[in-house]
C-alpha positions as CSV (number, residue, x, y, z in Angstrom):
1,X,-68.5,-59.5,20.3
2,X,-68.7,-58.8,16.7
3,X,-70.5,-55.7,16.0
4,X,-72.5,-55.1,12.3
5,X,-73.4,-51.7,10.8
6,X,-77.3,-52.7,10.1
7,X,-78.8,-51.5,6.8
8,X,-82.4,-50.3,6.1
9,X,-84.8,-52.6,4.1
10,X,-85.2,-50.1,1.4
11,X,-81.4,-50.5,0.5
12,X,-79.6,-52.6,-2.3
13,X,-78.7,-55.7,-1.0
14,X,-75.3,-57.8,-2.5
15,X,-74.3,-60.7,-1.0
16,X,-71.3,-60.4,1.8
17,X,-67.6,-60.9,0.2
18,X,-67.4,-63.0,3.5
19,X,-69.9,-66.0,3.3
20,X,-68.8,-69.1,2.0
21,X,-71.9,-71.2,0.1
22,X,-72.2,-74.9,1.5
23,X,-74.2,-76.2,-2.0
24,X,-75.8,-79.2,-1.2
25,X,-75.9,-79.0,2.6
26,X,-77.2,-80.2,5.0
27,X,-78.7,-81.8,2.1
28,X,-79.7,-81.7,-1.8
29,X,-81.4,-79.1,-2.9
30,X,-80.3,-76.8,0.1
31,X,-77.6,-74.3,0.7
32,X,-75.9,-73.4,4.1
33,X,-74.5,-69.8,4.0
34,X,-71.7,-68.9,6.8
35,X,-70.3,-65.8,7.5
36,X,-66.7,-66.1,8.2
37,X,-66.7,-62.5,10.4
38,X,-69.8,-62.8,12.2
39,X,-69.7,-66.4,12.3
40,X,-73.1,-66.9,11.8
41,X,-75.1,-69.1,9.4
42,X,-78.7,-69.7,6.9
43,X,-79.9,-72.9,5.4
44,X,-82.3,-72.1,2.8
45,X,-83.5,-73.7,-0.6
46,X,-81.4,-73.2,-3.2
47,X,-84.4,-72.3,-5.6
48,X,-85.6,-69.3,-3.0
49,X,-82.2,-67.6,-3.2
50,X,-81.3,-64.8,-6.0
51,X,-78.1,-63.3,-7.6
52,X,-79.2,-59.8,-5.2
53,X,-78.5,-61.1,-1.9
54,X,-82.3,-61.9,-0.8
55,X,-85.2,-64.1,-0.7
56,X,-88.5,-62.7,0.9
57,X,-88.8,-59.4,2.9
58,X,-89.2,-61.2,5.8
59,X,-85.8,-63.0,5.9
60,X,-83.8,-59.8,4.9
61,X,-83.5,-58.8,8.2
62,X,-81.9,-61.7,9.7
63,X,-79.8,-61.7,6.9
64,X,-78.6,-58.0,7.7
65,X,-78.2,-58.9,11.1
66,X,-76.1,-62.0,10.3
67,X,-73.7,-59.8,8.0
68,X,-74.8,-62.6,5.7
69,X,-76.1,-59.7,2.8
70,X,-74.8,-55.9,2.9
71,X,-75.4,-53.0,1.3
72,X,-72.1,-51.8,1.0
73,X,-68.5,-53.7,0.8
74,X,-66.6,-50.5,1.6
75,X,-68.8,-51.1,5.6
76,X,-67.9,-54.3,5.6
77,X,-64.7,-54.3,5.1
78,X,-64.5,-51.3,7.6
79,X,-66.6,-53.4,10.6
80,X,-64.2,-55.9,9.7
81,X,-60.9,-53.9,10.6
82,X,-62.6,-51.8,13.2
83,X,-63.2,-55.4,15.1
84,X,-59.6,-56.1,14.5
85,X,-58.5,-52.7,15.8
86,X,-61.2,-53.6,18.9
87,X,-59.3,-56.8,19.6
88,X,-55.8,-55.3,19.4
89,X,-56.1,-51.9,21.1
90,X,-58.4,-53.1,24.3
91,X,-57.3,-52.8,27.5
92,X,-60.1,-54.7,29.2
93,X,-58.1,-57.7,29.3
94,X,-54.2,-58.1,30.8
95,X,-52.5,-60.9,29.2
96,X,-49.6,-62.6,30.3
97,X,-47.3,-65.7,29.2
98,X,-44.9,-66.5,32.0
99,X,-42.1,-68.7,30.5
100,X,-40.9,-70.7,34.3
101,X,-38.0,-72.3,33.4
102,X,-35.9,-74.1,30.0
103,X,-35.7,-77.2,31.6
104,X,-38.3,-80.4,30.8
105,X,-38.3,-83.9,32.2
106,X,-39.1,-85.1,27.9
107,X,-37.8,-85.1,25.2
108,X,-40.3,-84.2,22.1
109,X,-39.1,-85.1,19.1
110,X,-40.4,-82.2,17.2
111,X,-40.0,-79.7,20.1
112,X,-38.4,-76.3,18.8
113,X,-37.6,-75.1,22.7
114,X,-34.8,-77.5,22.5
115,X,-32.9,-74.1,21.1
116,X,-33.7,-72.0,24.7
117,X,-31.8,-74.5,26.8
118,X,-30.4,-72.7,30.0
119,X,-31.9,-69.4,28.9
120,X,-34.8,-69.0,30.3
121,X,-33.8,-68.2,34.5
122,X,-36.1,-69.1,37.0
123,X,-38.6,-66.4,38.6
124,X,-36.7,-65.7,42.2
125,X,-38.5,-63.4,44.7
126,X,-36.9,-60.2,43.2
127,X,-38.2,-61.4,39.6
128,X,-41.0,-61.9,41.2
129,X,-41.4,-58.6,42.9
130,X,-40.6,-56.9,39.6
131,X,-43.8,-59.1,38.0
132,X,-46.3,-57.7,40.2
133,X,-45.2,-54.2,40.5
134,X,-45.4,-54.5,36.3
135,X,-49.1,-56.0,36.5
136,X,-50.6,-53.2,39.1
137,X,-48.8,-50.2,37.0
138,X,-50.7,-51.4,34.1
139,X,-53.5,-51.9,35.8
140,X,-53.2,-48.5,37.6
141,X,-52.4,-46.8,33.8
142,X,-55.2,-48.8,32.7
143,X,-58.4,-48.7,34.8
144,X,-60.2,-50.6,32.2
145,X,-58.4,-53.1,33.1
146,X,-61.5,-56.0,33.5
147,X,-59.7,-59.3,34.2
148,X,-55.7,-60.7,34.7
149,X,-54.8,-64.0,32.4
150,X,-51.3,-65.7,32.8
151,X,-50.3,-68.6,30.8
152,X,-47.2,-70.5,32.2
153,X,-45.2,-71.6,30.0
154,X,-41.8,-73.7,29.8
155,X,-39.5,-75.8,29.6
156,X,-42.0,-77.8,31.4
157,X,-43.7,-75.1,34.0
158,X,-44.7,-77.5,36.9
159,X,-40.8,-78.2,37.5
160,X,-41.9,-74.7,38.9
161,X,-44.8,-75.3,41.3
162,X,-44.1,-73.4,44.1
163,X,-44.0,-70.3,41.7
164,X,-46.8,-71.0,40.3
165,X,-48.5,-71.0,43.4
166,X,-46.2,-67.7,44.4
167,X,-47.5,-65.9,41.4
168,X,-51.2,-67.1,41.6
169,X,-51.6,-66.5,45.5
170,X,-50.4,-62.7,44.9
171,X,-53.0,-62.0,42.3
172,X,-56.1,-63.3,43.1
173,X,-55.5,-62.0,46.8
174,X,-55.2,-58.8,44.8
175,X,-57.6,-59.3,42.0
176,X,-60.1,-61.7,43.2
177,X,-61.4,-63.8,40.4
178,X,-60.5,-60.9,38.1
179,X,-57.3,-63.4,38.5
180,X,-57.1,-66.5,36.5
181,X,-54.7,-68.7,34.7
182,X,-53.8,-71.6,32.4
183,X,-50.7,-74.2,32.1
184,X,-49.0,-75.7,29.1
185,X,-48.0,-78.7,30.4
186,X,-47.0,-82.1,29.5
187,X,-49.1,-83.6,32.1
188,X,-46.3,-86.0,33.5
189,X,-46.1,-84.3,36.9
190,X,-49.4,-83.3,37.8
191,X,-50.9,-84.1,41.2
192,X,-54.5,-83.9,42.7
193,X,-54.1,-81.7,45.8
194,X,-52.0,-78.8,44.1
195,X,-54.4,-79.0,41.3
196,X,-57.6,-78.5,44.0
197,X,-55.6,-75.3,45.4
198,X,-55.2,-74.0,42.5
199,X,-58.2,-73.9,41.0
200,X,-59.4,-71.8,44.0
201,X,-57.1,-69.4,42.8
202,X,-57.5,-69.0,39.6
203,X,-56.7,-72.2,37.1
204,X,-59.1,-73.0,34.3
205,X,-56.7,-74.6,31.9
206,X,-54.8,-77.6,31.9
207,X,-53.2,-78.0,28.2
208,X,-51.5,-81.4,27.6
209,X,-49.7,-82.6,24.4
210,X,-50.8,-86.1,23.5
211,X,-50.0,-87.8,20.1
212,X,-51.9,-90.7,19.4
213,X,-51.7,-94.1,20.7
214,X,-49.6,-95.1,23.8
215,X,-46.9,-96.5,20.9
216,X,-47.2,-93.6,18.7
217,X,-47.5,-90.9,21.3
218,X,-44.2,-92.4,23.4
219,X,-42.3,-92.3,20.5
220,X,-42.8,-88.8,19.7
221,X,-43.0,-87.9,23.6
222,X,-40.8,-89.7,25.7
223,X,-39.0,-88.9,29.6
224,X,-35.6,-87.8,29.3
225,X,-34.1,-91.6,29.9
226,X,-36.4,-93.1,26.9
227,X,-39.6,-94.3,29.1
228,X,-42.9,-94.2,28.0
229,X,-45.0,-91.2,29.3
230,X,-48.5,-92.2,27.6
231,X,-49.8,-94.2,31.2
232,X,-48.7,-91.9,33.7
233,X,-50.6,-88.9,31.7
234,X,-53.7,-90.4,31.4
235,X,-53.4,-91.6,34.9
236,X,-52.8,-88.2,36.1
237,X,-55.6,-86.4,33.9
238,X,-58.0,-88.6,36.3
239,X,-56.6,-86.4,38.9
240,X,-58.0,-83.0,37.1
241,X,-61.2,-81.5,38.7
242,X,-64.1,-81.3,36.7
243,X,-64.2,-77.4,37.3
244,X,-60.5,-77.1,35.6
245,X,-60.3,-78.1,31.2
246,X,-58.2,-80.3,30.2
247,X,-57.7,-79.1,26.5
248,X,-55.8,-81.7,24.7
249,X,-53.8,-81.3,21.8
250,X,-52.8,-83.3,19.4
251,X,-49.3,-82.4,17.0
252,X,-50.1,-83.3,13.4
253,X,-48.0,-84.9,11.2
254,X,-47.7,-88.1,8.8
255,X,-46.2,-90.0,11.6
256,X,-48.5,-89.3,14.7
257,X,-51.0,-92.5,14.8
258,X,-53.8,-94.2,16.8
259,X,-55.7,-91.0,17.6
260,X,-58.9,-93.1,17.4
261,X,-57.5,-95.6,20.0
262,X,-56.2,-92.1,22.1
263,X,-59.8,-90.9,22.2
264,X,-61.4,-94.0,23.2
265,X,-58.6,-94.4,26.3
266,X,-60.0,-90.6,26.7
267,X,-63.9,-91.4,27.0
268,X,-63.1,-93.9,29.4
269,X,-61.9,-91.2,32.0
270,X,-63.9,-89.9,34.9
271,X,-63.2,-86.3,34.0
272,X,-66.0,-85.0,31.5
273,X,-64.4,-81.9,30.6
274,X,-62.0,-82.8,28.2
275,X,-61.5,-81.1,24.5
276,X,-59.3,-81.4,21.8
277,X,-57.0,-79.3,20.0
278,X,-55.4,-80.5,16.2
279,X,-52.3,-78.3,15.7
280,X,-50.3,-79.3,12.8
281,X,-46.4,-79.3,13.4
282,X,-44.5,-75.9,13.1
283,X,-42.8,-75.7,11.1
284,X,-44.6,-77.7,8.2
285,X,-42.8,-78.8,5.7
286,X,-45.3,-80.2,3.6
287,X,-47.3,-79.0,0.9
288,X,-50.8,-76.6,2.1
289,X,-53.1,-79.8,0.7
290,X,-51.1,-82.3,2.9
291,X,-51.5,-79.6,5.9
292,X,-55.0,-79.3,4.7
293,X,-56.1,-83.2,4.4
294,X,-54.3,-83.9,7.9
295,X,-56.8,-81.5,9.5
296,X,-59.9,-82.8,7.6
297,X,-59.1,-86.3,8.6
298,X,-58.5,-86.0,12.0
299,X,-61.1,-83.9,12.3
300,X,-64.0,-85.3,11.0
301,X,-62.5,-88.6,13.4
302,X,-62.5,-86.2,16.5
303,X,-67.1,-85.5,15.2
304,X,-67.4,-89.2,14.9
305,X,-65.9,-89.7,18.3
306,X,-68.2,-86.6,19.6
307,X,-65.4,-85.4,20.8
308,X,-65.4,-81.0,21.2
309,X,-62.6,-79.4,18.6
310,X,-60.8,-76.1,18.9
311,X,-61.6,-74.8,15.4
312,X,-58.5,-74.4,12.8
313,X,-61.1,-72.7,10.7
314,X,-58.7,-69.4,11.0
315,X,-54.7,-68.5,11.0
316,X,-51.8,-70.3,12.7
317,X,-52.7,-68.9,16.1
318,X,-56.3,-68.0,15.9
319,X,-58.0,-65.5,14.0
320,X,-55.7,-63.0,15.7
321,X,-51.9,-63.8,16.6
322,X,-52.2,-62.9,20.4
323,X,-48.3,-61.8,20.0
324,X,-50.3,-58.0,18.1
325,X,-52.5,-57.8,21.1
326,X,-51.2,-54.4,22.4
327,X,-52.1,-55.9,26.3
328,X,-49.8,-59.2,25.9
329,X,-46.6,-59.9,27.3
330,X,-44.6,-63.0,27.2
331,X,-42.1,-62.4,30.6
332,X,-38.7,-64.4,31.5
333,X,-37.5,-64.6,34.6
334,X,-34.6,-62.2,34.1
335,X,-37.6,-59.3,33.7
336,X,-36.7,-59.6,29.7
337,X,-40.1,-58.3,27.7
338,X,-40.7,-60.0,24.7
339,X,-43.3,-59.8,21.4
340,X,-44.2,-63.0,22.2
341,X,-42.9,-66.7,22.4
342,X,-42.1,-67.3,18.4
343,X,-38.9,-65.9,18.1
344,X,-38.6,-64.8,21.7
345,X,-37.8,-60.9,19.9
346,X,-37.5,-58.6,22.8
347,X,-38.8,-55.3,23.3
348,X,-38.1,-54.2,26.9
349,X,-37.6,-55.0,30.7
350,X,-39.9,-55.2,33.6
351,X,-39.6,-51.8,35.2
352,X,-39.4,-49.8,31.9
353,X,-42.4,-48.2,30.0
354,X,-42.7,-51.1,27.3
355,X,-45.3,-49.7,24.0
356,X,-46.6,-52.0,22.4
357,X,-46.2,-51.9,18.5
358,X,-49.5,-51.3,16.3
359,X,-49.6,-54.4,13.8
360,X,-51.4,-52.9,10.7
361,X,-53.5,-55.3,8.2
362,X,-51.5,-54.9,4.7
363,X,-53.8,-54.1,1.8
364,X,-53.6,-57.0,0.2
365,X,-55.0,-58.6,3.1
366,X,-57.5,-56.2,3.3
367,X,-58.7,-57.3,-0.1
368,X,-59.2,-60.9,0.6
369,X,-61.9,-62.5,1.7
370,X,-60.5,-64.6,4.1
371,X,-59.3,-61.7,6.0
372,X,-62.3,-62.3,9.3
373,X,-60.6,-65.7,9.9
374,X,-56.7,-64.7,9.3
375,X,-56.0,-61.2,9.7
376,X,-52.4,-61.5,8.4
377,X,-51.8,-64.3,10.4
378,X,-48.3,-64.3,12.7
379,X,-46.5,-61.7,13.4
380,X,-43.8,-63.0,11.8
381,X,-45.2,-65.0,8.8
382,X,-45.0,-63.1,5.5
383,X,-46.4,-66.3,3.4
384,X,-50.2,-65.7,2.3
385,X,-52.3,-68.6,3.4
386,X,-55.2,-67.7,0.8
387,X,-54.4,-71.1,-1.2
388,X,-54.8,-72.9,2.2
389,X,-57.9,-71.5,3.3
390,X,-59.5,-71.6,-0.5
391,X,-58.8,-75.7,-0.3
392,X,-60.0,-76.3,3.1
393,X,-62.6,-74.2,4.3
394,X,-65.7,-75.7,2.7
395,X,-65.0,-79.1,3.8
396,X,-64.1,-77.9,7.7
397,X,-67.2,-75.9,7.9
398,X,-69.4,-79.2,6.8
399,X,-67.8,-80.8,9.6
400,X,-68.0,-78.2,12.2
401,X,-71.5,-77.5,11.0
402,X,-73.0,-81.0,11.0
403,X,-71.6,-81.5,14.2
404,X,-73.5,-78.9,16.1
């Protein structure tokens, strides 16, 4: 929850460094004002709006509340980094990525785990022993501790069902529904009764890589022998229980095609709780404008299509990279520790007493008002994505906006 400083009627009121004006929207002669930190917005006439940051007294406090107008920039910009500090210190929230295995029954084109063949070792019951003794220290040096969340990961993680269901069992037999998880899968292996025993203990997210069309989509995504694996995913995501998400995602690029056709095979599935996520190839090659027009034209295909969308209204991985949480570990099945799962950089052992480092927002960052939805970005990007945001933000927001 985003938390504002609120400021007194009787004080000078400047428009937040943080909105961006929608001119002309929903309509002419009308402005839409969102706040990129408290996500929030205002439609008002153009003609009711002054240079000051206020139209009557009677809409000033909403306005406050909204973070739309302040009185100060200096509180502003310090709600904004004490939210960040919030995120990245709290200990209310254990999270985990759990990288199975190296080996996948596809072959992705574009798939950068190809370098991690054979490295990653599967979890055995010793690895396995050395997970859960990690999880209830933490938990024991941490009573805030509120809630567990794994995220397998791979290679391609249900190769590795049985430890998933090893894993899973453990902790919510420990943790209850404190306990819950999510898979990054390619959906070729799924089946109905393990999914129904797992979402008893604990799975609430299924997320499946699909690119397009059944032509496109095998092209980019095939088995390991060359077949096709566009039927036999959307076959299986019948077999998803309602009560589990299937969030798919779609890799973008100037070759992936058919997404319209992909989302009409999707409507036609019993499951209703499917969402989409657009997530431009890494690493892009392109220009920011080509990165930028790719996401506003799938996007605003994904509204006509009434289809839910993961915003990319913020950085690469959200408006904080999860690999500065202070709480999150990404775990091999040696016991290695690492940052995260970018560069797999490690920074201890299950066992030892693993600090996280403190990722601090650089000033110029700090000076930039695209700092709510970015906040440096990765870890390990040092490019500024200012031009990026600048070129698309207005146009994403009229899309977002108009569809809710």
């Amino acid at each position: 929850m985003v938390k504002v400083i609120i400021v007194s009627k009787k004080d000078k009121h400047m428009w937040s460094r943080y909105n961006r004006y929608l001119k002309d929207f929903p309509k002419a002669g009308y402005v839409t004002i969102y706040n990129l930190f408290t996500k929030k917005s205002v439609c008002y006439r153009s003609d009711l709006l002054n240079s000051e940051g206020s139209i009557k007294d009677d809409h000033n406090e909403k306005m406050q509340k909204y973070g739309i107008i302040t009185d100060s920039y200096e509180r502003e910009l310090h709600n904004v980094i004490e939210h960040y500090k919030t995120i990245t210190n709290s200990h209310n929230k254990l999270k985990l990525m759990i990288v199975l295995t190296s080996d996948c029954n596809c072959c992705c084109k574009y798939c950068y785990e190809k370098s991690c063949v054979d490295r990653f070792s599967v979890f055995d019951d010793n690895a396995k022993r050395k997970l859960y003794e990690f999880v209830q220290r933490k938990i024991s040096d941490n009573k805030s501790v509120e809630n567990i969340s794994v995220i397998f990961y791979g290679g391609e993680p249900l190769l590795q069902n049985k430890v998933i269901t090893d894993i899973s069992t453990f902790f919510h037999d420990k943790y209850g529904d404190k306990y819950y998880f999510s898979i990054i899968t390619n959906g070729t292996l799924i089946k109905k009764s393990t999914l129904e025993h797992w979402k008893n203990i604990g799975l609430r997210i299924l997320k499946i890589t699909i690119d397009g069309n059944e032509q496109s989509h095998n092209r980019r995504r095939p088995y390991n022998d060359g077949r096709g694996t566009y039927k036999d995913i959307l076959t299986n995501l019948e077999k998803v229980p309602n009560e589990v998400e299937t969030r798919v995602n779609i890799v973008l690029d100037n070759e992936v095609d058919g997404v319209e056709e992909l989302l009409s095979d999707l409507a036609k599935l019993k499951s209703s709780n499917i969402t989409i996520s657009l997530n431009p190839v890494e690493p892009w090659i392109g220009s920011y404008k080509e990165e930028a027009d790719i996401i506003l034209k799938y996007a605003t295909i994904l509204k006509n299509k009434n289809f839910f969308q993961y915003s990319k209204l913020a950085g690469t991985h959200g408006d904080i990279c999860e690999g500065k949480l202070n709480n999150f570990y990404t775990i091999d099945g040696d016991g290695n520790i690492y940052e995260c799962n970018g560069k797999f950089y490690k920074i201890g052992e299950l066992g030892e007493d693993i600090k996280r480092t403190n990722f601090e927002i650089n000033k110029e960052c700090k000076d930039c008002k695209y700092l709510p939805i970015c906040f440096g970005d990765c870890i390990y990007g040092k490019d500024c994505h200012k031009d990026f945001f600048e070129y698309i933000c207005d146009s994403l927001l009229k899309i977002y906006l108009s569809f809710k």
